[in-house]
N, C-alpha and C positions, 0 to 999 in steps of 0.2 A: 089466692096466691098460687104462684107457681115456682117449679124447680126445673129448667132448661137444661140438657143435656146435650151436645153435639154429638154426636154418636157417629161409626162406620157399622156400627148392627147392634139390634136387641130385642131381645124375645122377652115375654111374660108365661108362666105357665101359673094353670090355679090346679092342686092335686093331680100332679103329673100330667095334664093338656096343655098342650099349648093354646093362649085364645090369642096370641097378638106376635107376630112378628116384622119388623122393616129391616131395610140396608141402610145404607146413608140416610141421617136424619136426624131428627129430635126426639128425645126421649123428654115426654114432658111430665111430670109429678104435679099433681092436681088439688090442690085443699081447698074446699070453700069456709068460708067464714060466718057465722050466721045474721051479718048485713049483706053479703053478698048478696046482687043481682042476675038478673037474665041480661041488664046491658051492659054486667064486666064482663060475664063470659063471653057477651060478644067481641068485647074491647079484647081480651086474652087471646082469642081466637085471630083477631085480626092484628093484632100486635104480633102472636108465632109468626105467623105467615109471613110477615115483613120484616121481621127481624132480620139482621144484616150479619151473621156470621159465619159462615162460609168463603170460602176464600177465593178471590176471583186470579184468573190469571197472573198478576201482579202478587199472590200471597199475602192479600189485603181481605181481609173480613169485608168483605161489599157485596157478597150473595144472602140470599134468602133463601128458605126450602121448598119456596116455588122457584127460583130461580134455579133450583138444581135439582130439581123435578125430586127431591128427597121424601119421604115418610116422614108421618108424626106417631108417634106410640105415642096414649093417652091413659092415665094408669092415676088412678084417684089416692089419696095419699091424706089423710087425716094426723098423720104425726107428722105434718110440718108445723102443724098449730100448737106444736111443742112448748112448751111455757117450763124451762128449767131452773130459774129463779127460786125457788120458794126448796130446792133440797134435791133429792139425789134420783126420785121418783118423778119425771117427769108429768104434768097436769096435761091434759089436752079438750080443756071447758072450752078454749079458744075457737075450735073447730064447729060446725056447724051441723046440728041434732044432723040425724042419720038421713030422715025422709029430706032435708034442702039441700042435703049436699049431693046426695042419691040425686037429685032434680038439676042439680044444675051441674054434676059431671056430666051425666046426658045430656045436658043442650050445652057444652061445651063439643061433646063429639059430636052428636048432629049440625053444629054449625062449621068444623072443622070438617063433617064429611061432605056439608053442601059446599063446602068452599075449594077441596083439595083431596088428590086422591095420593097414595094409599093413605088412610089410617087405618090403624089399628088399636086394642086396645087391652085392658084389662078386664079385672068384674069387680064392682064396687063391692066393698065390706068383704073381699074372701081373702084368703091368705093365700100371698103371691110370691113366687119368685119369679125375680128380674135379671136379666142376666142381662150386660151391657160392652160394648167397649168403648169408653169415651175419648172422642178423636178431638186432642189439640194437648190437652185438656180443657175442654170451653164446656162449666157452668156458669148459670144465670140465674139469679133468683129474681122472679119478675113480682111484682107486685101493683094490681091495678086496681086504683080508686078513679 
C-alpha cells in the first residue's frame, strides 16, 4: 500500500543527513504487506508514474509526474499497516516482517529509478524526518492488488 503526496518540495533527513530531497513531485509513503509481491510493486510503480494529478493548463488534474518532469521521494513507512481497532495502542502485525518489506521497498525504488529520474529516497527501519509542503492539498491512498 501506499500514501501519495503532491508536493511543491520535500526532504527526508535520517540523524541530521539529508538522504533524499525533490521539487515538484510525489512524496510517496511505502508499506508492504506480507502477501505483497514483486508484481504490485511493479503495478505501484507504474501506477505513480501515471497517475493524473497535476494540473494541466486548464487547472484540470490531467498531468502525470512524468508529464511534469517532477520527483518521486520514496520513504518506506511500516505504520500505515496501523490496525487501531482493537484500543488506543495501535498493532502493526499488518505490515510485512522486516527482511520482505526491506526487499520490496528496494525493488520499488529500483523500478521507479529504471523508469524516471529524480528519485529519491529515505533508509528503511531508521528514524526519519519528513519535511513536506503539500500542494493542492492532493493525498491518495493507493492500494494495489
Amino acid at each position: 500500500m501506499a500514501l501519495v503526496q503532491r508536493v511543491s518540495h520535500a526532504c527526508v533527513t535520517v540523524a541530521g543527513r539529508e538522504t533524499g530531497r525533490i521539487g515538484p513531485g510525489l512524496l510517496v509513503l511505502v508499506c508492504a504487506e506480507p502477501a505483497d509481491t514483486d508484481a504490485q510493486a511493479r503495478k505501484l510503480v507504474d501506477k505513480l508514474l501515471k497517475l493524473r494529478i497535476f494540473s494541466d493548463d486548464a487547472g484540470k488534474m490531467n498531468r502525470s509526474v512524468v508529464d511534469v518532469a517532477g520527483g518521486l521521494l520514496v520513504i518506506s513507512q511500516f505504520t500505515l499497516a496501523a490496525d487501531t481497532s482493537g484500543g488506543n495502542r495501535p498493532s502493526f502485525t499488518g505490515a510485512a516482517p522486516a527482511p520482505l518489506g526491506r526487499r520490496l521497498y528496494e525493488r520499488v525504488l529500483e523500478l521507479a529509478r529504471e523508469a524516471h529520474a529524480p528519485v529519491a529516497s529515505g533508509e528503511f527501519g531508521a528514524d526519519m524526518q519528513v519535511a513536506l509542503v503539500n500542494d493542492g492539498p492532493v493525498t491518495i491512498p493507493m492500494r494495489i492488488l
